[in-house]
N, C-alpha and C positions, 0 to 999 in steps of 0.2 A: 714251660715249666719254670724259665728261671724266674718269672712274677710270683708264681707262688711263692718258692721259695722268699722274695723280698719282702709279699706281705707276711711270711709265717713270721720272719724274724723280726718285724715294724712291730708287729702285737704283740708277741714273748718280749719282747723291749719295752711295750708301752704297759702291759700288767705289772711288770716288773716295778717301774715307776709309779704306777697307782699300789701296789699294796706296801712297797716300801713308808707312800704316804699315808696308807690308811693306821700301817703298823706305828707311826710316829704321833697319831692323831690327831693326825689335819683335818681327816676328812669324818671327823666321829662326831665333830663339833654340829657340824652344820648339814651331811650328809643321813639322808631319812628323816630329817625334821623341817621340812622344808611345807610353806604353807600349802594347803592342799592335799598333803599327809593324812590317809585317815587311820584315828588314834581311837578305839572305843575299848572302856574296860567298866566292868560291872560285876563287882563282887570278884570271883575269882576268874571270872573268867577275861582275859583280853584278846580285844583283835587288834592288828594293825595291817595296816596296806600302804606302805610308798606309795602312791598313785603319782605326787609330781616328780619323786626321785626316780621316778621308773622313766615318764615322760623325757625326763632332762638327759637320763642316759641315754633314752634310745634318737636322741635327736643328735646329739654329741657324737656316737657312733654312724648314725646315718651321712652326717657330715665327713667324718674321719671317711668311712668307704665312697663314699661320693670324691672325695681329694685323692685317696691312692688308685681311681677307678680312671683319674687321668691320666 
C-alpha cells in the first residue's frame, strides 16, 4: 500500500507541474500543433485530432510508469 500511496503523490505533483505550465503558456505554443496533427476545416465545419500529441503523451507516460514500475 505504501507504493500507491508514493505514485498517487509523484502524479498529483507532476499534473500540478504540467498545468501550472500550460496555464503560463508554454505548452500552448507548440502543444497540439505538432506535425502529424490532423487539422481539417471546410466551411463551418472543423475537425481536429492530435494524433502525434496523443502519441508523444502516451510514450512519455509509458516511460514515466516504466521508471516508477522499478
Amino acid at each position: 500500500m505504501n507504493d500507491i500511496g508514493k505514485l498517487l503523490v509523484v502524479l498529483g505533483l507532476l499534473l500540478t507541474v504540467v498545468g501550472a505550465l500550460l496555464c503560463t503558456d508554454f505548452g500552448r505554443t507548440w502543444l497540439g500543433r505538432l506535425p502529424g496533427d490532423i487539422h481539417f476545416t471546410r466551411g463551418n465545419f472543423g475537425f481536429y485530432f492530435p494524433l502525434a500529441t496523443c502519441l508523444l503523451v502516451s510514450v512519455l507516460l509509458t516511460l514515466l510508469m516504466w521508471l516508477f514500475k522499478r
